[in-house]
DRENDREN-426728 format. One record per atom (N, C-alpha, C): residue number from 1; chain; atom name; z, x negated, y. Coordinates in nm, 3 decimals. Atoms other than C-alpha are relative to their C-alpha. Layout:
N
  resi  chain  name       zz       xx       yy
   NUM      A    CA        Z        X        Y
...
! end
This chain:
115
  resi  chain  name       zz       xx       yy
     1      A     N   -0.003    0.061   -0.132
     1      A    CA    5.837    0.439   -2.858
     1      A     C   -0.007    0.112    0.106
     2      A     N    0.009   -0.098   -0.133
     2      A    CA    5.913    0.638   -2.525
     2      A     C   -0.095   -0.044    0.112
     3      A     N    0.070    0.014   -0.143
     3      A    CA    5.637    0.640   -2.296
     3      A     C    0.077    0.052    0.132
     4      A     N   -0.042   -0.042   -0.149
     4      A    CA    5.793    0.803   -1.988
     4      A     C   -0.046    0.135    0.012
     5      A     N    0.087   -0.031   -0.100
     5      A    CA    5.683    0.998   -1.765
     5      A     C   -0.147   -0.002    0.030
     6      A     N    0.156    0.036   -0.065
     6      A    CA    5.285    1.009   -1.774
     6      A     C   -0.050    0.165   -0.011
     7      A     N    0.112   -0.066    0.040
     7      A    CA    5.041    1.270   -1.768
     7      A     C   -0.117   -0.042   -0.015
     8      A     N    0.146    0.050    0.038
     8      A    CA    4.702    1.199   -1.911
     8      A     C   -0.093    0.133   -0.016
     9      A     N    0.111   -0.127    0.027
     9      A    CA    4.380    1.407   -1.952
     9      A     C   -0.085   -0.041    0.002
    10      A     N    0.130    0.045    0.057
    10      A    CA    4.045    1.341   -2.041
    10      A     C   -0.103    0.081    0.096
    11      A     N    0.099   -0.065   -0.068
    11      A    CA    3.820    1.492   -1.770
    11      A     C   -0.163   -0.021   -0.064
    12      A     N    0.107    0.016   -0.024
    12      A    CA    3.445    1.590   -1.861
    12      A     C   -0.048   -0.010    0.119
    13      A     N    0.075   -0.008   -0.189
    13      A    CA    3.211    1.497   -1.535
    13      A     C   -0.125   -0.072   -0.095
    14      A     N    0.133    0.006    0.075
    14      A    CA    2.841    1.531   -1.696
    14      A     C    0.025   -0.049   -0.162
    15      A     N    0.001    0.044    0.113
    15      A    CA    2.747    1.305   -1.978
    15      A     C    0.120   -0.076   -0.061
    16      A     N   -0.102    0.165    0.010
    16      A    CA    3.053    1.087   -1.931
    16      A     C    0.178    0.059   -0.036
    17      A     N   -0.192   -0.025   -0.003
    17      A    CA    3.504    1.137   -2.026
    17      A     C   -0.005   -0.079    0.098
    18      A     N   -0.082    0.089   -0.084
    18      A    CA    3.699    1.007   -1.742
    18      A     C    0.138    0.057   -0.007
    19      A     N   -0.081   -0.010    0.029
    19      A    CA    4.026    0.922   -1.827
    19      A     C    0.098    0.034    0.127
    20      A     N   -0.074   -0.044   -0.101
    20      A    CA    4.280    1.031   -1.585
    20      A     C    0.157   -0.039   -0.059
    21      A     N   -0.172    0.051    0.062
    21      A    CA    4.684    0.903   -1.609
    21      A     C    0.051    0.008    0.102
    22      A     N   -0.091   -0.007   -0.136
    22      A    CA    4.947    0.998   -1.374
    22      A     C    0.090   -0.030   -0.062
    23      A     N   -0.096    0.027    0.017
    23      A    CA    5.245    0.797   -1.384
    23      A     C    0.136    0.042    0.161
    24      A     N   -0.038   -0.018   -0.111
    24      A    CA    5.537    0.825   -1.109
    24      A     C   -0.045   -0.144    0.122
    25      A     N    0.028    0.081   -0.083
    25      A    CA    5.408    0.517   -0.955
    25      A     C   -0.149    0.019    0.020
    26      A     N    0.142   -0.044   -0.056
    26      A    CA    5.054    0.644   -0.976
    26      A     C   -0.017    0.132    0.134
    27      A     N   -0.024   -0.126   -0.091
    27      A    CA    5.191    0.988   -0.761
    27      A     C    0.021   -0.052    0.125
    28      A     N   -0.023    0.078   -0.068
    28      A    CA    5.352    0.729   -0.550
    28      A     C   -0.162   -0.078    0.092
    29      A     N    0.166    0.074   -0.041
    29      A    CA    4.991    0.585   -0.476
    29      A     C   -0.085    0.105    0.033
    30      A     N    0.134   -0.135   -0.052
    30      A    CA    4.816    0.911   -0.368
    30      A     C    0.086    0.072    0.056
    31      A     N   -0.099   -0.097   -0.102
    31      A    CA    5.125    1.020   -0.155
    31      A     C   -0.033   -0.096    0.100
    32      A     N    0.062    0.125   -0.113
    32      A    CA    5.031    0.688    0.038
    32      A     C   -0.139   -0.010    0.047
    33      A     N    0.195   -0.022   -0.060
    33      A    CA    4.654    0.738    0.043
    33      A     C   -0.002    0.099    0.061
    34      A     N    0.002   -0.099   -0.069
    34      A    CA    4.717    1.108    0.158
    34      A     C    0.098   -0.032    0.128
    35      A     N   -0.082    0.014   -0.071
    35      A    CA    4.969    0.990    0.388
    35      A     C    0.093    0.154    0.007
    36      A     N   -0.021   -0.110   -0.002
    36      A    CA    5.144    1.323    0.274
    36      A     C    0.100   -0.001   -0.154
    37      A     N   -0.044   -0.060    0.096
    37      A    CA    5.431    1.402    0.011
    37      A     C   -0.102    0.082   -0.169
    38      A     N    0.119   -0.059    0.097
    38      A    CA    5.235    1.513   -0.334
    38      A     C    0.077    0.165   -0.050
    39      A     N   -0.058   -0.143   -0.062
    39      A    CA    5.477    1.837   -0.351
    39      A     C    0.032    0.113    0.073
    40      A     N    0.068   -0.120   -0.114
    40      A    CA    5.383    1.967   -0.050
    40      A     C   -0.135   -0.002    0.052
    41      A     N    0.138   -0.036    0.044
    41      A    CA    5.013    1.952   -0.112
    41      A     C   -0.012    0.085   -0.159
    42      A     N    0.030   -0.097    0.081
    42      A    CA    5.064    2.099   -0.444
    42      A     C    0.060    0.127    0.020
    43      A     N   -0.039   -0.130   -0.082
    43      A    CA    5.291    2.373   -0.268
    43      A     C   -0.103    0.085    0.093
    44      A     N    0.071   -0.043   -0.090
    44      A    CA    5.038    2.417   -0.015
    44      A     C   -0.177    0.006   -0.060
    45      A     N    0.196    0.049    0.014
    45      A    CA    4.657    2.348   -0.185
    45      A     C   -0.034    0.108    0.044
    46      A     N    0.053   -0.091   -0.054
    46      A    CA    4.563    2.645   -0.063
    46      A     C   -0.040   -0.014    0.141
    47      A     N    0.075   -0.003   -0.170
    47      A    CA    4.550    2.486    0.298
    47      A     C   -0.017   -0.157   -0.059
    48      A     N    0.026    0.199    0.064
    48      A    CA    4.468    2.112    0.105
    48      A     C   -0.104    0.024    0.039
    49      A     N    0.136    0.043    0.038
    49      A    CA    4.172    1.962    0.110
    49      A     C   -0.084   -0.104   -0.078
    50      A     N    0.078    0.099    0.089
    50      A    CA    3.911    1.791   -0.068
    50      A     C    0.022   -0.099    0.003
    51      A     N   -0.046    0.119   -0.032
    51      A    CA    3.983    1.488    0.058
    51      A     C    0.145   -0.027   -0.101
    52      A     N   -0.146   -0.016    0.094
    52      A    CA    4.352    1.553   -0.110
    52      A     C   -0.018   -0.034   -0.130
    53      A     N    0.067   -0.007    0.151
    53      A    CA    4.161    1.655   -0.422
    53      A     C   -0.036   -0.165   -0.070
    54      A     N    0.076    0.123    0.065
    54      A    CA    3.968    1.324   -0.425
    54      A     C    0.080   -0.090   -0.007
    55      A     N   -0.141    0.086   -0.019
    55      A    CA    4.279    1.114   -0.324
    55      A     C    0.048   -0.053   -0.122
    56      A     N   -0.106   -0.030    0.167
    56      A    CA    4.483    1.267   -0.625
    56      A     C   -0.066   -0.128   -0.116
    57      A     N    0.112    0.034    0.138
    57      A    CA    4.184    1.190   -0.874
    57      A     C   -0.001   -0.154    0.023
    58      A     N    0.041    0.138   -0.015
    58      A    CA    4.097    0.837   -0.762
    58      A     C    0.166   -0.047   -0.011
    59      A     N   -0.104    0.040    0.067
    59      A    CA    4.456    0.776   -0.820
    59      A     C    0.024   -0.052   -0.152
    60      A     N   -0.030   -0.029    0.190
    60      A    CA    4.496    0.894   -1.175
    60      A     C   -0.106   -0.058   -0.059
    61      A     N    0.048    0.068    0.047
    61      A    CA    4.189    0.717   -1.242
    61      A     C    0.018   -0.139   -0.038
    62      A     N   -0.051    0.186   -0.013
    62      A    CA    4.313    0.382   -1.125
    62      A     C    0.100   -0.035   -0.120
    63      A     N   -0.136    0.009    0.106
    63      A    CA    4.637    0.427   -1.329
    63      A     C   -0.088   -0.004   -0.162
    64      A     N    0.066   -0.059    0.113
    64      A    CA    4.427    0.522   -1.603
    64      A     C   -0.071   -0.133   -0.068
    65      A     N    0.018    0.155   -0.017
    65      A    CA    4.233    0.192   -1.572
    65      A     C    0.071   -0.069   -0.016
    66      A     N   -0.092    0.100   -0.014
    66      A    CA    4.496   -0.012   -1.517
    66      A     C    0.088   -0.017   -0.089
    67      A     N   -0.037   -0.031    0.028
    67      A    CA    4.687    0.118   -1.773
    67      A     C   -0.068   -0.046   -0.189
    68      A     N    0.047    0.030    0.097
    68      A    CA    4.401    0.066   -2.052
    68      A     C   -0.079   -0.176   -0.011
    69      A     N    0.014    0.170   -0.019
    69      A    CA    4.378   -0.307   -1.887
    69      A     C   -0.159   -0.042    0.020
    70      A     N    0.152    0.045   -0.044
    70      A    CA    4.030   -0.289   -1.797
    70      A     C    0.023   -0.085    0.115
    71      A     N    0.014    0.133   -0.062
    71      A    CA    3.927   -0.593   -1.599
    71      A     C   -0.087    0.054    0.086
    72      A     N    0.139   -0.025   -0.126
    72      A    CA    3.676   -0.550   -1.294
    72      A     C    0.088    0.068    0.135
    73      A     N   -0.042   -0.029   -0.125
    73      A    CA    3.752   -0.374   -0.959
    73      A     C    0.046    0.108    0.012
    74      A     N   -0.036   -0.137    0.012
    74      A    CA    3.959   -0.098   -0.848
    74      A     C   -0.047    0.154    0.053
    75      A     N    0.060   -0.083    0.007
    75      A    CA    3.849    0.265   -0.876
    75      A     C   -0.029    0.019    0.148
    76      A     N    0.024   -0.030   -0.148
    76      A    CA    3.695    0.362   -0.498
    76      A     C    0.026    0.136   -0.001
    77      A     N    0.029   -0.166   -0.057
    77      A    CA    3.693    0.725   -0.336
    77      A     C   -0.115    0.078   -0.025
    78      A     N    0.153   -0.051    0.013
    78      A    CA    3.332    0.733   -0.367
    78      A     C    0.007    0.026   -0.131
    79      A     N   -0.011   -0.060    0.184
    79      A    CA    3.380    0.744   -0.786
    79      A     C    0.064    0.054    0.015
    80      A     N   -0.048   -0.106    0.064
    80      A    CA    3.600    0.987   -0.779
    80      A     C   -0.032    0.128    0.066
    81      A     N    0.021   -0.150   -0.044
    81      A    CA    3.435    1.206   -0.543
    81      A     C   -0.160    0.038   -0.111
    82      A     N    0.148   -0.024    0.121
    82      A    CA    3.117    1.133   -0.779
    82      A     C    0.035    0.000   -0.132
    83      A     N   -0.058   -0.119    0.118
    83      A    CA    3.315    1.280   -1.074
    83      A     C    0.020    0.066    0.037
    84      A     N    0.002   -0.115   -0.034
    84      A    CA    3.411    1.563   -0.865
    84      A     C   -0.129    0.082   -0.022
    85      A     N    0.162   -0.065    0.012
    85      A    CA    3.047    1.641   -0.839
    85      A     C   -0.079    0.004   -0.094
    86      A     N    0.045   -0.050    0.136
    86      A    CA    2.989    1.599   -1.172
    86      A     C    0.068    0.072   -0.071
    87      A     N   -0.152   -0.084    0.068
    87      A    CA    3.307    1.781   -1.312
    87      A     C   -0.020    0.107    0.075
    88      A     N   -0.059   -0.103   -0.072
    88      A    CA    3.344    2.048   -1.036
    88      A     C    0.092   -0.005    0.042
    89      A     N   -0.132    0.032   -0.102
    89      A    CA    3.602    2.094   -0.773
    89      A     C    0.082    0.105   -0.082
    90      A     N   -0.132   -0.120    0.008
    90      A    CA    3.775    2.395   -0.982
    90      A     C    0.050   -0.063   -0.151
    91      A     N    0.015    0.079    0.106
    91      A    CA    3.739    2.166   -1.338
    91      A     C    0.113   -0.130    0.068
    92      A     N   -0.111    0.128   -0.026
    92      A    CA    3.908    1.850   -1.125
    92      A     C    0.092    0.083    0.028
    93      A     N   -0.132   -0.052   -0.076
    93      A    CA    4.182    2.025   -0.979
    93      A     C    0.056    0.060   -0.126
    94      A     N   -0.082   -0.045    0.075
    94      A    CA    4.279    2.156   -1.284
    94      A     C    0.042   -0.086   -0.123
    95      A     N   -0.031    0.156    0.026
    95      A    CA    4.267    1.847   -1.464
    95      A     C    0.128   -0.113    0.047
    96      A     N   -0.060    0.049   -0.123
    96      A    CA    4.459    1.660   -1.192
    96      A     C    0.147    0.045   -0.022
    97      A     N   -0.141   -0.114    0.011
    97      A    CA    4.739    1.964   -1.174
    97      A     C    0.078    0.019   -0.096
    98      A     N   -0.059    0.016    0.147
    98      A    CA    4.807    1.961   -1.531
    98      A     C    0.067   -0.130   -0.001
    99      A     N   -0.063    0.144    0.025
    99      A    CA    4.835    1.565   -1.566
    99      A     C    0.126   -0.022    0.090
   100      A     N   -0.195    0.046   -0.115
   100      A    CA    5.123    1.558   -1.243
   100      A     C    0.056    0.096   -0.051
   101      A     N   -0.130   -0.065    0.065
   101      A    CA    5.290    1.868   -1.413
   101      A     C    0.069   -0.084   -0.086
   102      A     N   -0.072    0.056    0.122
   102      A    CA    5.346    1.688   -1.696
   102      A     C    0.102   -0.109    0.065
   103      A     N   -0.068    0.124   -0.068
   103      A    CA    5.456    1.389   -1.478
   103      A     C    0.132    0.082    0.068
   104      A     N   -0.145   -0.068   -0.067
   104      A    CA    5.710    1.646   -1.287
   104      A     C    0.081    0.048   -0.057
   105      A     N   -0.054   -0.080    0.050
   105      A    CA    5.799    1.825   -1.539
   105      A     C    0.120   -0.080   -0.084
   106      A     N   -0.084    0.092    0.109
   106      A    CA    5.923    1.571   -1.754
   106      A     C    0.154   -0.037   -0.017
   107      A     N   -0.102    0.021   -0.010
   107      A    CA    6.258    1.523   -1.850
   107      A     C    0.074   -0.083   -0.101
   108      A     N   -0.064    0.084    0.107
   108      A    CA    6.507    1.347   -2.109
   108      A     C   -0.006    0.125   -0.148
   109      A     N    0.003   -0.078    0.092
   109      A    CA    6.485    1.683   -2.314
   109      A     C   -0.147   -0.054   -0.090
   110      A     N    0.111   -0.002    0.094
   110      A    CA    6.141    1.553   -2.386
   110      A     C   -0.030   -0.122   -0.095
   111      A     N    0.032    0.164    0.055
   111      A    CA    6.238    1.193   -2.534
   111      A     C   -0.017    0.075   -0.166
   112      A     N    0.073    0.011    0.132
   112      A    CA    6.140    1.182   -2.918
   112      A     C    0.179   -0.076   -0.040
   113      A     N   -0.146    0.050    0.073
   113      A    CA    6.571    1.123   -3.031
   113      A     C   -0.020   -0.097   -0.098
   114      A     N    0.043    0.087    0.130
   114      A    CA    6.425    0.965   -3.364
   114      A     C   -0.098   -0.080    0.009
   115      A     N    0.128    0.100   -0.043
   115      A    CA    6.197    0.686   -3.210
   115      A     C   -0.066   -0.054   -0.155
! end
């Protein structure tokens, strides 16, 4: 079976995994919360900000959620800035950066020919 397009990653933040999933409609959803392109924040993170950071994350969480069909309410800002603070801001961001490569990177070279 061809999944797509996702990136996934398993963030530690303390005692706890938090799953993380970037699809293109999850990138789509944290280009709208940043009110900002997600290619020219990852061009630029060097003048980003946290806020960006937490954006991203509370994205890829949601997807992530939504994705493993959990039931209840959707992920806030405040949880994902309270995994930042349990993970670290240099731990999320690299988390984060990885899972949308994969999502950008992706191409038809990477389908699986022999499903």
């Amino acid at each position: 079976m061809v999944r797509g397009a996702r990136g996934e990653f398993v963030l530690q933040a303390g005692e706890r995994e938090v799953q993380i999933l970037f699809t293109n409609r999850a990138l789509a959803s944290a280009e709208k919360a940043m009110d900002k392109p997600i290619l020219g924040v990852l061009q630029n993170f060097g003048q980003g900000s946290v806020q960006d950071l937490a954006l991203m994350l509370q994205a890829g969480m949601e997807a992530a959620r939504r994705d493993a069909r959990e039931s209840g309410r959707v992920i806030t800002l405040n949880e994902a800035y309270e995994v930042m603070d349990e993970a670290g801001f240099s731990a999320t961001a690299a988390a984060v950066f990885s899972a949308i490569g994969e999502v950008l990177s992706y191409g038809q070279e990477d389908q699986d020919p022999n499903p």
